[in-house]
N, C-alpha and C positions, 0 to 999 in steps of 0.2 A: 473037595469042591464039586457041586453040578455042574453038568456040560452048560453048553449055553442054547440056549434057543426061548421063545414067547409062546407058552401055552394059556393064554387066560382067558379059562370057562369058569363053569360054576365054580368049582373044585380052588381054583385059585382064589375068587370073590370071597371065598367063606375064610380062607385063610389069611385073606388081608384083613378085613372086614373084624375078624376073631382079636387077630392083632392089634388093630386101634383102639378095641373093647379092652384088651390086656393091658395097651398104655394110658386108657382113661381112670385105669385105677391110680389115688393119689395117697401113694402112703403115710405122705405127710400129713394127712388130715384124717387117715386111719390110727396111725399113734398118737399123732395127738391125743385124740380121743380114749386112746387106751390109755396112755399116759395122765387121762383129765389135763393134759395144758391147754392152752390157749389153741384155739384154730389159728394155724399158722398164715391164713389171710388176712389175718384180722391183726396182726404186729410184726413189728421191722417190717420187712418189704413186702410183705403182704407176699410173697414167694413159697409155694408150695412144697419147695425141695429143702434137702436136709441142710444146707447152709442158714437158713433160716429156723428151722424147725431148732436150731442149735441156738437161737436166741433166747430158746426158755432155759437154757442151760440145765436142760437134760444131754449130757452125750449119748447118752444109750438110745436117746429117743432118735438122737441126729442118725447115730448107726444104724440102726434098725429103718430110717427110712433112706440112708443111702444104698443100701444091700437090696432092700424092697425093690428102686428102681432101678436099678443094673440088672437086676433077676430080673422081672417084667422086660428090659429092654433084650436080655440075652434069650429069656425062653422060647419065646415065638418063632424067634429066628433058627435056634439051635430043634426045634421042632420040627421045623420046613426042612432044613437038611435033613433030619433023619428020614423021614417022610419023602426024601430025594426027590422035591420040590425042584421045577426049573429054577436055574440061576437069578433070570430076571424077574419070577416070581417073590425067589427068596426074597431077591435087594428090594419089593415092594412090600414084603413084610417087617424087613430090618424099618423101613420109611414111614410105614403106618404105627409103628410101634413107637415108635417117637414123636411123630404130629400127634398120636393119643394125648401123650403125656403132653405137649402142649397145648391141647383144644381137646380138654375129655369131656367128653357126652357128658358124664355123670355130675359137671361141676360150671354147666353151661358155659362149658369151650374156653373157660378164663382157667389156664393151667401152669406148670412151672416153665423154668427155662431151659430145661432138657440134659441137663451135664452128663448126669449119671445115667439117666439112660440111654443117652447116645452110646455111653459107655460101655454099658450094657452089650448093645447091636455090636461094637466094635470087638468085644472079648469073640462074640460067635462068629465074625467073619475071619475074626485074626489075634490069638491071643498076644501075639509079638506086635502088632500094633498096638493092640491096648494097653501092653505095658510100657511101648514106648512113649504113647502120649499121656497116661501117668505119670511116667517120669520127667516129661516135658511141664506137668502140672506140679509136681511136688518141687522139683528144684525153683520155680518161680515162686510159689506160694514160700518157700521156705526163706527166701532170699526177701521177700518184696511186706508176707504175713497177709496178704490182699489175696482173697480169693477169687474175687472176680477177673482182677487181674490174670492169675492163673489160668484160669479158664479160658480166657481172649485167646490166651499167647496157645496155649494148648489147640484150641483151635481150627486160629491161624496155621498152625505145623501140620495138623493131623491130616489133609489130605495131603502136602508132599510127603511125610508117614507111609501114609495109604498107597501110595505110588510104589513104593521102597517097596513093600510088600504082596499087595494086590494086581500089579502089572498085568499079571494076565488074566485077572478078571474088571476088566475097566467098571462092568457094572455098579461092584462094590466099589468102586473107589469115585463113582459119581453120588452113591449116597451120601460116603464120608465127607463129600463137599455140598450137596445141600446139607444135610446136619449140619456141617460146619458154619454156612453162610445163615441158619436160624438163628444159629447160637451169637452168633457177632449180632445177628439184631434183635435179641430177646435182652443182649445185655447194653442196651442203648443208653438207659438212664445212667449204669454205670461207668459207660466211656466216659457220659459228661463227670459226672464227677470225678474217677479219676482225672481228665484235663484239666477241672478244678482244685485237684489237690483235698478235694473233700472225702473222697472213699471212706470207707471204714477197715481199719485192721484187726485182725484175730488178735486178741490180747491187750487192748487198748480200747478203751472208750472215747 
């Protein structure tokens, strides 16, 4: 981990800055494309992430863009550490790397809703977090076949998660809770429908 202290000059502006450009790449609309399917805004939820991109029923295509933005959200971040980037720097690159992917330049700011690449940021701060909140997402998704739902519950957990782990660097673990509190309101349309019992499940139409 870097020590802690706020060094932001130039040096830091370019790194943040690099990193939002890193998260406004949208892989979902890269494969498609390789793939010739459909622009994944343009059916099902109009959602740029591979939960959708999994509506053409290509899985390869879903794969390839959920690895896409985990890598985007892990790289920048795992950069700055090496690069022995202040702490509070880092936690602004983990944070930009993520608003990318929800507001990317390159797709006029309309972007997905961050799963995988929160995910991402969370493998670089802490691989024992991110597989715990993995596993807080697979056993819901396995039990319930609702991914959104997953995702809510995962979360919701991931900044007490982040505590378990992170303690002594609160930084990261104030990131892990705004990502968290995006994530609760990118999946809005979903709460309702869950509350309405309408969701959609994997495996069922």
């Amino acid at each position: 981990m870097n020590e802690f202290g706020f060094g932001f000059g130039v040096e830091s502006v370019i790194w943040v800055v690099a990193a939002y450009l890193i998260g406004s790449i949208a892989f979902g609309i890269i494969v498609s494309k390789l793939y010739r399917l459909p622009d994944p805004r343009s059916v099902g939820s109009g959602n740029i992430g591979a939960t959708n991109v999994a509506r053409s029923g290509k899985k390869s295509a879903a794969i390839l863009t959920l690895l896409g933005d985990v890598f985007k959200g892990w790289l920048p971040v795992w950069l700055a550490l090496q690069a022995g980037m202040l702490m509070d720097v880092v936690a602004l690159v983990g944070l930009a790397v993520f608003l990318g992917h929800l507001y990317p330049i390159y797709h006029r700011f309309k972007g997905g809703k961050g799963v995988a690449t929160a995910l991402g940021v969370m493998i670089a701060f802490s691989g024992w977090l991110a597989l715990s909140v993995v596993a807080v997402w697979l056993v819901v998704f396995l039990l319930s076949r609702i991914s959104s739902l997953a995702a809510l519950v995962a979360a919701l957990l991931a900044p007490v998660i982040a505590w378990q782990f992170l303690s002594p660097y609160p930084v990261y673990v104030a990131v892990v809770v705004v990502m968290s509190a995006f994530l609760i309101i990118r999946h809005q349309s979903n709460i309702e429908k869950l509350l309405a019992g309408t969701e959609s499940r994997f495996g069922k139409k």
